[in-house]
KEKE-3310 file (N, C-alpha, C; in steps of 0.2 Angstrom, whole numbers, plus 5000, padded with zeros to 4 digits):
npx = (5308:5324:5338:5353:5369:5381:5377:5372:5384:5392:5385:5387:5398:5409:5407:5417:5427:5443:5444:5435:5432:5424:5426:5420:5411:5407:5392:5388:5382:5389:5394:5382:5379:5388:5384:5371:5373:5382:5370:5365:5371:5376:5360:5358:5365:5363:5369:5381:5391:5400:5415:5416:5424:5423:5431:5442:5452:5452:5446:5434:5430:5425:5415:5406:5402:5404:5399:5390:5380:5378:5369:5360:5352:5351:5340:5331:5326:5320:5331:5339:5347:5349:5355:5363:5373:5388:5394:5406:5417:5416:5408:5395:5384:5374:5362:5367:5380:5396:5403:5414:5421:5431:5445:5459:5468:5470:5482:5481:5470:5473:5483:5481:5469:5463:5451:5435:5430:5431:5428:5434:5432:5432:5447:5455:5461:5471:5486:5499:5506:5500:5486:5494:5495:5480:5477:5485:5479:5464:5454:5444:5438:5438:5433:5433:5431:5430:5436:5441:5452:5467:5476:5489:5497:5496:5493:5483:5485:5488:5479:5467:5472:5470:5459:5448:5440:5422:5415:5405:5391:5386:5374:5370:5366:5349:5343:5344:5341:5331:5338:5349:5356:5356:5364:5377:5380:5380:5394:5400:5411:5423:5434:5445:5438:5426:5430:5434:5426:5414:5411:5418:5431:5448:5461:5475:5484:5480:5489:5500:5517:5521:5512:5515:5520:5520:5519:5533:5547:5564:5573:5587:5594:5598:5609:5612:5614:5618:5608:5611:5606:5610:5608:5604:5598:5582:5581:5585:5598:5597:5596:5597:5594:5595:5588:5586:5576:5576:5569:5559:5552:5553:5558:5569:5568:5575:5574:5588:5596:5590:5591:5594:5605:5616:5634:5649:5657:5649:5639:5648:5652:5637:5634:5643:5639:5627:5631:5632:5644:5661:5665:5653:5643:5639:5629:5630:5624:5628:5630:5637:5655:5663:5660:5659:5672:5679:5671:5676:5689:5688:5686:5675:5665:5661:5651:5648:5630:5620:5617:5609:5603:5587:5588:5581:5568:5567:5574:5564:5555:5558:5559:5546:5542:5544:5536:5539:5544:5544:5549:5543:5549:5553:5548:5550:5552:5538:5532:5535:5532:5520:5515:5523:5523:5518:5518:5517:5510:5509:5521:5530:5535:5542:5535:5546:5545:5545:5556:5565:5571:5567:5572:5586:5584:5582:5595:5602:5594:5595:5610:5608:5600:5605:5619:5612:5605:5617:5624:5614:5616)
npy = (5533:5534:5544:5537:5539:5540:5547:5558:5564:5565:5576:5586:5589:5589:5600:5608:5601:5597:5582:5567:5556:5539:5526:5510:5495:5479:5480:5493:5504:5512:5515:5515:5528:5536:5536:5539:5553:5559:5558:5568:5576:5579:5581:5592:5603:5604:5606:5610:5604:5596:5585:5569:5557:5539:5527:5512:5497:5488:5485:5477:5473:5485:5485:5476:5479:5495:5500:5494:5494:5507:5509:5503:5511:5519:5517:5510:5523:5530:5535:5532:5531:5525:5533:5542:5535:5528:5516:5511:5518:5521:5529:5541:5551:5565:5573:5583:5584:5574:5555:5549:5531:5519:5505:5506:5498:5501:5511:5520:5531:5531:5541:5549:5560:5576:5577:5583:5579:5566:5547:5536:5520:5508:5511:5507:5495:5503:5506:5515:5522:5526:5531:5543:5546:5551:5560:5574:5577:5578:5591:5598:5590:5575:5557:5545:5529:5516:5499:5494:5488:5487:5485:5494:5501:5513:5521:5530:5532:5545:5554:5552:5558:5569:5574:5566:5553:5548:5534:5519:5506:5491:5493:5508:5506:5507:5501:5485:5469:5458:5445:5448:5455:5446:5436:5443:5445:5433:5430:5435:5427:5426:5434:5443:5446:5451:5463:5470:5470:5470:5478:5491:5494:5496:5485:5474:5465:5452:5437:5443:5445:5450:5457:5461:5474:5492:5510:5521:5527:5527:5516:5523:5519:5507:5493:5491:5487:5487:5479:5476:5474:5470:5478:5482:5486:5481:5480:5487:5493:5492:5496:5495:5502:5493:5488:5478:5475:5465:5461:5467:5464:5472:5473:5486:5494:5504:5516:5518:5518:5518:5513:5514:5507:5509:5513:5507:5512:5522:5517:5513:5526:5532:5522:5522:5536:5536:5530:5530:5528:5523:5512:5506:5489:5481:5471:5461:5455:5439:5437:5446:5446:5452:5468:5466:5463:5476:5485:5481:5485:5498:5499:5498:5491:5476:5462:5447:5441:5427:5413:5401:5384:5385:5396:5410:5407:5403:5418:5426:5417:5424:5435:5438:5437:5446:5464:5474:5491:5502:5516:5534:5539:5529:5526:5517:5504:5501:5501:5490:5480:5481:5474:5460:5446:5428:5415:5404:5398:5389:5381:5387:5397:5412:5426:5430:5447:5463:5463:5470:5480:5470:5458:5464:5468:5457:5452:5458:5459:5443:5443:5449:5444:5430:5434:5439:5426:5420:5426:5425:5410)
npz = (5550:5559:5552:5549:5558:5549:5538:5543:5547:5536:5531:5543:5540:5532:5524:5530:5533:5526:5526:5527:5538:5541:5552:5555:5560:5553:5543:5546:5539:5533:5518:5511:5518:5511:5499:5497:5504:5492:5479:5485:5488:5473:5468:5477:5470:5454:5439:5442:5439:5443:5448:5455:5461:5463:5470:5473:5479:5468:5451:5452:5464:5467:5458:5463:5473:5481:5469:5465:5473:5474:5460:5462:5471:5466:5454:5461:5467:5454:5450:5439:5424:5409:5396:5403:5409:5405:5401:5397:5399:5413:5419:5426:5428:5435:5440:5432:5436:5436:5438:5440:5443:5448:5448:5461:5454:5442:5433:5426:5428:5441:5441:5435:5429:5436:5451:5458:5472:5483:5484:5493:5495:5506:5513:5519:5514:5505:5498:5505:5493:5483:5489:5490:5478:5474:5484:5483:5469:5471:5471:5480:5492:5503:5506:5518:5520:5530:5540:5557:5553:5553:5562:5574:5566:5554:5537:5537:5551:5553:5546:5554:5568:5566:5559:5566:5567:5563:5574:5570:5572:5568:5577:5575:5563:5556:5547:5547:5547:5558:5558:5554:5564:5574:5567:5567:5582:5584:5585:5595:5604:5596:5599:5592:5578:5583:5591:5579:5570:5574:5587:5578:5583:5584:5583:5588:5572:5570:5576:5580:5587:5598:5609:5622:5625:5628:5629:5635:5645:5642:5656:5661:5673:5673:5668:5653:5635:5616:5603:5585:5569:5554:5537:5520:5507:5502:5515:5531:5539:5558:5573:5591:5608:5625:5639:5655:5668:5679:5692:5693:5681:5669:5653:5642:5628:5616:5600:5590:5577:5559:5543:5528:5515:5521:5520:5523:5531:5535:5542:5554:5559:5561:5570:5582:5585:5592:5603:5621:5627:5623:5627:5628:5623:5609:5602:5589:5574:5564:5552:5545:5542:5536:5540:5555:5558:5554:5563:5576:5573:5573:5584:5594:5604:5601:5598:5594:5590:5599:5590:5587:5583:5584:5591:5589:5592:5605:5609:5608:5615:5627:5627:5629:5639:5649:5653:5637:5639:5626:5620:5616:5603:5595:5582:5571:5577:5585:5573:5569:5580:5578:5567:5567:5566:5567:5556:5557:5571:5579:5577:5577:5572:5562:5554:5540:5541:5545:5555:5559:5570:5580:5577:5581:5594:5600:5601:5609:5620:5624:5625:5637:5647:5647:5654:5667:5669:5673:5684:5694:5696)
capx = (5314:5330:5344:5360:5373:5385:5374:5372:5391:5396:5381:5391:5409:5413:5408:5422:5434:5446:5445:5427:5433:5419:5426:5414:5411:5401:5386:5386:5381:5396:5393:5377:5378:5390:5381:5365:5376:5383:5366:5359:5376:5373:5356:5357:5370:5362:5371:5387:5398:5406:5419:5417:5428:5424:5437:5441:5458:5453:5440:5431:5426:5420:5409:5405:5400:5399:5396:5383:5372:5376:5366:5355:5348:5348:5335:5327:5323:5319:5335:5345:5345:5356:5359:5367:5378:5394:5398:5414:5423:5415:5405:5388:5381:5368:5359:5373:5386:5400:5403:5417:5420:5436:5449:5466:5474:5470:5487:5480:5465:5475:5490:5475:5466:5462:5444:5431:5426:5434:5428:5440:5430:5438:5452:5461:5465:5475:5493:5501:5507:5491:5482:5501:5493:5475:5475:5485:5474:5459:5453:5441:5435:5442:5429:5436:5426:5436:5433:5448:5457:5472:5481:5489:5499:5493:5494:5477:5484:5489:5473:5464:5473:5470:5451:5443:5433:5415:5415:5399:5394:5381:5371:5369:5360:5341:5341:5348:5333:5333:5342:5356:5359:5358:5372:5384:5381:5383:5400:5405:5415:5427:5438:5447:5431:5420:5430:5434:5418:5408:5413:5420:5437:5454:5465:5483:5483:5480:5494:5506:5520:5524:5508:5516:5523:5520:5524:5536:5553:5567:5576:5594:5599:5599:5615:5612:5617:5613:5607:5610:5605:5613:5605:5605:5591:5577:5580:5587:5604:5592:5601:5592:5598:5590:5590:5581:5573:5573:5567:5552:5550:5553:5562:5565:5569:5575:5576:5593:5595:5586:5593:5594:5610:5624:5643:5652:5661:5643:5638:5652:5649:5631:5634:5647:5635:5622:5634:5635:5650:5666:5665:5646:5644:5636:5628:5626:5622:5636:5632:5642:5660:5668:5657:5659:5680:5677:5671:5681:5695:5687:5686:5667:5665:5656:5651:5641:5624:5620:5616:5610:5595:5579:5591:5575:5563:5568:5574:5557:5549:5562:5558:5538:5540:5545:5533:5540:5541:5548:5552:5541:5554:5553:5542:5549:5551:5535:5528:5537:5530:5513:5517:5527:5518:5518:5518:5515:5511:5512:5525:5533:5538:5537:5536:5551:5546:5545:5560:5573:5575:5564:5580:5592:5581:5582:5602:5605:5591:5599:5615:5607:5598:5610:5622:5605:5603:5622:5624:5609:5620)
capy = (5529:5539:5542:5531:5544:5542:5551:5566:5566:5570:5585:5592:5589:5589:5608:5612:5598:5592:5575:5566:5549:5535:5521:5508:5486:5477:5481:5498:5507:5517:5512:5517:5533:5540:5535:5547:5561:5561:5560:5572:5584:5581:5586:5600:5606:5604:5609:5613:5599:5594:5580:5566:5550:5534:5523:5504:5494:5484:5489:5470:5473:5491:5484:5471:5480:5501:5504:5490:5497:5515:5508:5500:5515:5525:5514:5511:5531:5533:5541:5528:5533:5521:5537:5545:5530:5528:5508:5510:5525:5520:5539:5541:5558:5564:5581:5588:5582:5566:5552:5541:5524:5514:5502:5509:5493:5505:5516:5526:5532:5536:5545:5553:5569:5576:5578:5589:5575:5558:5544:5530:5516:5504:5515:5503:5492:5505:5506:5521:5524:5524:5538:5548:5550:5553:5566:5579:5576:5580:5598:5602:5586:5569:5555:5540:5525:5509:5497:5496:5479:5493:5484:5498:5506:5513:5529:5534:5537:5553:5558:5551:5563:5576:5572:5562:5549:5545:5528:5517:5501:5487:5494:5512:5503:5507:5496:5481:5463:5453:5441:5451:5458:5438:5432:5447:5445:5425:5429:5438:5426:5428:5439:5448:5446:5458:5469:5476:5470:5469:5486:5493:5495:5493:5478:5472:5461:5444:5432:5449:5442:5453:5461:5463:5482:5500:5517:5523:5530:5521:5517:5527:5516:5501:5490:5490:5485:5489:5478:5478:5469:5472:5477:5488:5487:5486:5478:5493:5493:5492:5498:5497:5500:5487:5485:5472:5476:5458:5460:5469:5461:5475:5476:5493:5496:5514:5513:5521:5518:5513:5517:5511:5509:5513:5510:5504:5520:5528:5512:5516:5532:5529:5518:5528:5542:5531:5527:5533:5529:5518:5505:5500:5484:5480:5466:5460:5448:5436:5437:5449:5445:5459:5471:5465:5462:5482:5488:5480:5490:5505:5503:5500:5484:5473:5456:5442:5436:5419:5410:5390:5381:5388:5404:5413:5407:5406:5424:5429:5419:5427:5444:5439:5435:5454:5470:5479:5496:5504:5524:5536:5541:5524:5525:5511:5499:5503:5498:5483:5477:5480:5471:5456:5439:5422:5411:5398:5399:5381:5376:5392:5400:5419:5428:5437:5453:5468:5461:5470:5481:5465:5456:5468:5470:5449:5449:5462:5454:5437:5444:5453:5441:5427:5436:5437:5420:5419:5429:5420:5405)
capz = (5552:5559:5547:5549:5559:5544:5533:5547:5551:5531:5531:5544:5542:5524:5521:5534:5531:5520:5524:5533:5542:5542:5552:5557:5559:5550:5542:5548:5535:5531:5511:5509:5520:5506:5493:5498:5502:5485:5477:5489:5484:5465:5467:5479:5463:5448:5431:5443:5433:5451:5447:5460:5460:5468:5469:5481:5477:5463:5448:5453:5471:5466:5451:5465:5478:5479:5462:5463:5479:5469:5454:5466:5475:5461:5452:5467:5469:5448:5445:5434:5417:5404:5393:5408:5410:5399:5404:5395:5403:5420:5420:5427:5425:5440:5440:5426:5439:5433:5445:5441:5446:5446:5455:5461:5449:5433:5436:5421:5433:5448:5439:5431:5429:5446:5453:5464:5479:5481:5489:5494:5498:5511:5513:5524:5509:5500:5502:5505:5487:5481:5494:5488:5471:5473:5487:5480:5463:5475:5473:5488:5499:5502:5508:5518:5521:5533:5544:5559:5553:5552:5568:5577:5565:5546:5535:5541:5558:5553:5547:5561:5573:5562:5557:5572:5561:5568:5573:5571:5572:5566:5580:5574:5557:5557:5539:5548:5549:5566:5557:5552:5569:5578:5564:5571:5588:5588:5582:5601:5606:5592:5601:5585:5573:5587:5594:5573:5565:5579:5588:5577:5587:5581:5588:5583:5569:5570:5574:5581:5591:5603:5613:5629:5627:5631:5627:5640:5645:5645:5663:5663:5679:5674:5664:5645:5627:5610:5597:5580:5565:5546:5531:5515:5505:5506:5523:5533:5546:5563:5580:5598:5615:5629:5646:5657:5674:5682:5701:5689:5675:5663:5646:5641:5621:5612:5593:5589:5571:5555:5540:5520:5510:5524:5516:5529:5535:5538:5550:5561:5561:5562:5578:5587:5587:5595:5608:5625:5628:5619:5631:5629:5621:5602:5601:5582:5568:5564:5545:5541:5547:5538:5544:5562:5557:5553:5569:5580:5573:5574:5591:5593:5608:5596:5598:5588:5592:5600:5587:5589:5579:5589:5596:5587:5597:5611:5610:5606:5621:5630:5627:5630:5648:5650:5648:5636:5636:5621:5618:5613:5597:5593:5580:5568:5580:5586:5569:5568:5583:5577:5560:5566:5567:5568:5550:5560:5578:5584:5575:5580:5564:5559:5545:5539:5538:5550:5561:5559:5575:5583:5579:5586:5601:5604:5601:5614:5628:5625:5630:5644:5650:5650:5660:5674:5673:5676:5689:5697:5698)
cpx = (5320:5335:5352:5366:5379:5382:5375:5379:5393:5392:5386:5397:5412:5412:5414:5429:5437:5447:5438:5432:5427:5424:5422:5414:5407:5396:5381:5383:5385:5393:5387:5375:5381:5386:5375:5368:5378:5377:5364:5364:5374:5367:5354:5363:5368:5366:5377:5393:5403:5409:5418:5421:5427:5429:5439:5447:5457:5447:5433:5428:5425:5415:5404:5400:5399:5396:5389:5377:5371:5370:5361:5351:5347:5341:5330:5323:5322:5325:5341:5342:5350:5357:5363:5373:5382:5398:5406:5418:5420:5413:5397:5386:5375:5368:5366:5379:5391:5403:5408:5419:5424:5441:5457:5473:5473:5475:5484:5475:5468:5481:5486:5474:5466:5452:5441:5432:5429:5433:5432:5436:5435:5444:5458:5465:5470:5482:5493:5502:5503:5490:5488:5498:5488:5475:5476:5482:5468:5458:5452:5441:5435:5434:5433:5433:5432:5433:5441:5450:5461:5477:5481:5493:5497:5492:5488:5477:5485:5483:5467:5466:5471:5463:5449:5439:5426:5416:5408:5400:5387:5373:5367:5365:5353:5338:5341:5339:5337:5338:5349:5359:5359:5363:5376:5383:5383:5391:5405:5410:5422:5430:5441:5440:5428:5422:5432:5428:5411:5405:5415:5426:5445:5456:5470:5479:5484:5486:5499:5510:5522:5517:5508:5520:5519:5523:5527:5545:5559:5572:5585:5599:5601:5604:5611:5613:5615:5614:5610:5612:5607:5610:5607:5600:5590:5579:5586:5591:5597:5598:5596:5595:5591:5594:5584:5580:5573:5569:5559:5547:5549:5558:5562:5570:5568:5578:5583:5594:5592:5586:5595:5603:5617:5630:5644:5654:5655:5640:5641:5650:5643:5630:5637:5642:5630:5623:5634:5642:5655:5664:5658:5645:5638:5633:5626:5626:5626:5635:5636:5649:5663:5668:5660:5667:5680:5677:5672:5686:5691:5686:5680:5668:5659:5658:5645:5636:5624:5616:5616:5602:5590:5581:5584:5570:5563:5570:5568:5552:5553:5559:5550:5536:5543:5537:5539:5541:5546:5545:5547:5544:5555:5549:5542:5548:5546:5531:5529:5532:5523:5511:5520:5523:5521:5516:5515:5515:5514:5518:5530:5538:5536:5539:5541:5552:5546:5550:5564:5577:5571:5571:5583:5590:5582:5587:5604:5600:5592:5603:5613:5603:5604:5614:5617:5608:5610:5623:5619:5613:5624)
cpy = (5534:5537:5541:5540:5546:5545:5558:5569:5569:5575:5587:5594:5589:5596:5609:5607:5595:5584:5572:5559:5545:5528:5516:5499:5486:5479:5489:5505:5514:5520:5517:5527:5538:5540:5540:5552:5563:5563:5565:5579:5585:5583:5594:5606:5605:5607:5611:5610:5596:5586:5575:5559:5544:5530:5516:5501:5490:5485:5481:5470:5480:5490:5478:5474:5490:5504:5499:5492:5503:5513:5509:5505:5520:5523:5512:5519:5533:5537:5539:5528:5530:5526:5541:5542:5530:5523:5508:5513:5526:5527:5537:5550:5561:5571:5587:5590:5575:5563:5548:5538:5521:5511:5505:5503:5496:5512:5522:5531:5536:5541:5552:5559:5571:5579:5583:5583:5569:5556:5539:5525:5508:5505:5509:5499:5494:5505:5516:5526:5525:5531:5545:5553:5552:5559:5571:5578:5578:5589:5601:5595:5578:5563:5546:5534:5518:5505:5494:5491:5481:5489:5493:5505:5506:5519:5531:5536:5543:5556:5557:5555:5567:5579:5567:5559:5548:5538:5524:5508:5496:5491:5501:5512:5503:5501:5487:5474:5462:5449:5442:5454:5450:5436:5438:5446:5437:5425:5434:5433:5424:5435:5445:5450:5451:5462:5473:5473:5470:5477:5491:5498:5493:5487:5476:5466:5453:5441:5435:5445:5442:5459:5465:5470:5488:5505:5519:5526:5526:5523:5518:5523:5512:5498:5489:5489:5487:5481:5480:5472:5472:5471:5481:5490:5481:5484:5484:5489:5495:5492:5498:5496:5498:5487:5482:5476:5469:5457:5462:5467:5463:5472:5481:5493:5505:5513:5520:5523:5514:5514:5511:5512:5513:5510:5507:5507:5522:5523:5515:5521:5533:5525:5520:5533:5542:5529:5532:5533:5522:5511:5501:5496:5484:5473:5463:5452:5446:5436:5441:5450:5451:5464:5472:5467:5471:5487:5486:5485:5498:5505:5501:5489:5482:5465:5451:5438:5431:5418:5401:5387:5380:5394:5409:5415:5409:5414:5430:5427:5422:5434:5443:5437:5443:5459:5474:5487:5500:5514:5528:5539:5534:5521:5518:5505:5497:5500:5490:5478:5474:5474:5464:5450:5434:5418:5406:5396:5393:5378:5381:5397:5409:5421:5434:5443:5457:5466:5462:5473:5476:5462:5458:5469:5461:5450:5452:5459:5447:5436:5447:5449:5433:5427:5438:5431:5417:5419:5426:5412:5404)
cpz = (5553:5555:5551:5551:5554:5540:5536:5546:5545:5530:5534:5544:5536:5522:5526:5534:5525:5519:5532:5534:5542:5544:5557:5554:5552:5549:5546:5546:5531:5523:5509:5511:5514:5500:5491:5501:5496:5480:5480:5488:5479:5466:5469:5474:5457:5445:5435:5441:5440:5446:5454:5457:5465:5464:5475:5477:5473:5460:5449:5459:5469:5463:5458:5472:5480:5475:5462:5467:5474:5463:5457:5467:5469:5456:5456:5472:5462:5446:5440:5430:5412:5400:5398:5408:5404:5402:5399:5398:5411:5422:5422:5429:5428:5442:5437:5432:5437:5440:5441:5443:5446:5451:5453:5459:5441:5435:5430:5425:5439:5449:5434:5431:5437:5445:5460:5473:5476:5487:5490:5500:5499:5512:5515:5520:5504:5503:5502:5499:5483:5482:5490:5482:5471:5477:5485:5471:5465:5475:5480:5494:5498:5508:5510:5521:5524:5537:5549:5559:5551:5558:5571:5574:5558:5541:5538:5548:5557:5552:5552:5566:5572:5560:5563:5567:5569:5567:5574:5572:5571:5570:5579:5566:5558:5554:5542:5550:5555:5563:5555:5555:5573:5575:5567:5577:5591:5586:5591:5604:5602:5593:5596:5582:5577:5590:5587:5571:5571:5581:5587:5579:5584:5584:5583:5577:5570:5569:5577:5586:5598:5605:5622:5630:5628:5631:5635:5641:5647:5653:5662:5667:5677:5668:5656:5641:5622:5606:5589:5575:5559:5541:5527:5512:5500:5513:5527:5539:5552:5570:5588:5604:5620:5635:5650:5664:5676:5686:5695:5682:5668:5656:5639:5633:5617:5605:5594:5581:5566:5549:5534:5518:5513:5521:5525:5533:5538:5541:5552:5563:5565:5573:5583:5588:5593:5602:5616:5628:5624:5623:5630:5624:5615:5602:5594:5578:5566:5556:5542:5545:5545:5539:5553:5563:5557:5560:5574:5579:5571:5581:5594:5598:5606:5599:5598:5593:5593:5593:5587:5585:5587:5592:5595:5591:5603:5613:5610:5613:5624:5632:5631:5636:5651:5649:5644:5634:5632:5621:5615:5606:5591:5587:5573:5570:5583:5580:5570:5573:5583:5569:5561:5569:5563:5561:5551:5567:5582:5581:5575:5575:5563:5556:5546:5536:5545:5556:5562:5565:5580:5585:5582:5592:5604:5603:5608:5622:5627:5628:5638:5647:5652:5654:5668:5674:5677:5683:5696:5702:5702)
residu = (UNK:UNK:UNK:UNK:UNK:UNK:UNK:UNK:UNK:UNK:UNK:UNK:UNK:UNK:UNK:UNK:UNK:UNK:UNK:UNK:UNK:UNK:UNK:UNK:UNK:UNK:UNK:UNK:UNK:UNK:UNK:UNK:UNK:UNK:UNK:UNK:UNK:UNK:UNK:UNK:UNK:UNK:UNK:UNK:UNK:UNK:UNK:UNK:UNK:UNK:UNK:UNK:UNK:UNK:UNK:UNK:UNK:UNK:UNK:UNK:UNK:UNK:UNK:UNK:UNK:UNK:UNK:UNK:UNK:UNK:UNK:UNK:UNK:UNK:UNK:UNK:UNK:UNK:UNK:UNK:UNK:UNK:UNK:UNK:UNK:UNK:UNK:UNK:UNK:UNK:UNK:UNK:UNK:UNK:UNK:UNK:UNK:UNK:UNK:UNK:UNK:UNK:UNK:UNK:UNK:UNK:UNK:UNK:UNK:UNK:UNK:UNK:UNK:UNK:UNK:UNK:UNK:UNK:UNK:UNK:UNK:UNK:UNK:UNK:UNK:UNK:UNK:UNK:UNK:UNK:UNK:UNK:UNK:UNK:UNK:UNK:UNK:UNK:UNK:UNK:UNK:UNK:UNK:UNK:UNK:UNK:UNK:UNK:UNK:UNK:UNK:UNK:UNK:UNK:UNK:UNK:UNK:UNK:UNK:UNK:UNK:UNK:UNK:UNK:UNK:UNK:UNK:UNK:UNK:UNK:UNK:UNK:UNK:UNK:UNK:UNK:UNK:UNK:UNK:UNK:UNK:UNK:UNK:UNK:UNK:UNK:UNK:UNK:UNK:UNK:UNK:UNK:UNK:UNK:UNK:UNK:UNK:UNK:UNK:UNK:UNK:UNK:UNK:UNK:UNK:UNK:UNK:UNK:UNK:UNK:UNK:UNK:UNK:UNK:UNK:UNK:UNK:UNK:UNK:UNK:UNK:UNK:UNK:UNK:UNK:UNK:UNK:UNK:UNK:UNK:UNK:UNK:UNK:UNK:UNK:UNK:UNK:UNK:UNK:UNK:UNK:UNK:UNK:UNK:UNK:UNK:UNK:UNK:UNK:UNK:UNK:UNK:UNK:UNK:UNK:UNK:UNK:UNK:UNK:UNK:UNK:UNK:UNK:UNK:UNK:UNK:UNK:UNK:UNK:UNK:UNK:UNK:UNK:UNK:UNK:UNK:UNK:UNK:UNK:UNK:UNK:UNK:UNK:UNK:UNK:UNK:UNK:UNK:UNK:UNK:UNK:UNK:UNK:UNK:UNK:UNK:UNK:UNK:UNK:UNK:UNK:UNK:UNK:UNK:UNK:UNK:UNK:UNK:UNK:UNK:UNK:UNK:UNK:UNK:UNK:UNK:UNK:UNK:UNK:UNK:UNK:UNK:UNK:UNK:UNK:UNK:UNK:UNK:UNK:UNK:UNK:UNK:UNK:UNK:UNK:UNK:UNK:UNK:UNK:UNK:UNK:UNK:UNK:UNK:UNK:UNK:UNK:UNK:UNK:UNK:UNK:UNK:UNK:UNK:UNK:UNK:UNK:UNK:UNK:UNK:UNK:UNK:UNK:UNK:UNK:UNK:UNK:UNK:UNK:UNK:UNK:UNK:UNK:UNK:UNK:UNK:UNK)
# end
């Protein structure tokens, strides 16, 4: 029987890289492939003391699931030995090699010693803060196991640029019965479900509000305004200049600013800088009057968001009758977009997070559109 291409890919990428990528759907045997690498390292090392660390977001799904196949195969090939094993301290001890075992909710563990080999199984589940601590703790070689339910933006994109993951996919399983390849295939017409577990392909996440944009350049020519929505912290001051294409049906968005903790002085400043010129118009959030009271007298052609029970929505279908293309620079706004979804789609509610240059992008195409529908008139 051929072996499973995630086994080949960490032979030959983990001697030369610092970090192997494995992403891949369903039942593609990512999991298992690691697993007889590590054995197949610890053997081909005897007595060399290598440190390996597995690790998955909570010590309950690792006992649940890779620690449990690891047992599994190890007893399954004669090489599980309960005096090797140290069920307390989560140590397993394989051809005078240590393998430890634990979830990244034991902060004692990942603020820990540091290790030869780490595998991070499910990666996609960690946060950022998490990976922050384990990688530089990593000696030589870092083992990333995912599957792509990452939307379109995620720490791992950087290593994904940097490291090209192999991507697999039920199909490239030799292990797999007939009836374990007919249950994932009756699932193709679940659009999301088969193009990341099917496919093994990424896809925005489930529920995102705004799927109609594109990277691109913004249009110079065309009449404009910015955005801007008020925050401090955590919710960040958010700034965007917008202009609309009408004849064409664009809507072109450029993040300007995005910024924790401004006083009031460093706004202005902040948003003057941002300006092309005194005259061009501010569009912002009427929460804060003496903010807004503020940058009128410094000069700054400011003027408060529509505001009307449903203004929300409709600002948002608003924008979705547009293609957006948004700024290559743009890279928070760019998150947001991949992040911002629907709480409740038919009853048209979304969740208030990620929306903060979203907001400032609907205040400024409200005004800019209502003066269209105006002038229409």
């Amino acid at each position: 029987m051929r072996a499973n291409p995630n086994y080949t890919y960490l032979k030959k990428h983990i001697p030369k890289d610092r970090v192997t990528l494995l992403q891949g759907g369903t039942r593609s045997g990512k999991t298992y492939s690691v697993i007889y690498y590590i054995i197949w390292l610890c053997k081909e090392n005897r007595g060399a003391g290598i440190e390996i660390d597995i690790v998955r977001d909570t010590f309950t799904a690792l006992k649940a699931t890779a620690w449990k196949d690891f047992k599994q195969v190890l007893i399954e090939h004669g090489l599980y030995n309960s005096e090797e094993h140290n069920k307390t301290d989560h140590i397993y001890n394989l051809f005078g090699n240590q393998i430890s075992y634990y979830g990244a909710d034991n902060p004692h563990k990942i603020h820990g010693r540091a290790r030869d080999v780490l595998w991070v199984n499910e990666a996609h589940q960690f946060p950022q803060e998490t990976v922050d601590q384990l990688f530089p703790r990593t000696r030589h070689r870092i083992i990333c196991d995912y599957n792509p339910a990452i939307g379109d933006d995620h720490w791992l994109d950087e290593l994904i640029e940097k490291y090209p993951p192999l991507i697999t996919t039920y199909k490239d399983n030799p292990h797999l019965t007939y009836s374990q390849i007919t249950e994932i295939e009756n699932r193709k017409n679940q659009p999301y479900w088969w193009q990341v577990y099917g496919t093994g392909k990424r896809a925005p996440r489930l529920g995102v509000i705004f799927t109609n944009w594109q990277t691109g350049d913004f249009d110079t020519s065309l009449p404009y305004c910015y955005g801007l929505d008020f925050g401090y912290s955590p919710d960040p001051t958010a700034m965007v200049r917008v202009a609309i294409d009408s004849k064409n049906k664009r809507l072109y968005l450029d993040e300007c600013l995005y910024a924790n903790e401004l006083s009031v002085d460093q706004l202005i400043e902040s948003v003057k800088s941002n300006l092309n010129s005194a005259r061009d118009l501010v569009v912002c959030d009427t929460n804060e009057k003496r903010t807004v009271a503020a940058m009128a007298k410094a000069r700054i052609n400011v003027s408060k968001a529509l505001k009307y029970p449903g203004s929300v929505v409709d600002g948002i279908r608003d924008m979705q009758d547009y293609t957006m293309i948004v700024t290559e620079q743009s890279k928070n706004l760019k998150k947001e977009l991949n992040n911002y979804v629907w709480n409740d789609k038919k009853a048209s509610i979304p969740v208030d997070e990620y929306n903060h240059l979203c907001d400032a992008a609907r205040y400024a195409s409200q005004r800019l559109s209502l003066k269209h529908r105006k002038r229409k008139k």
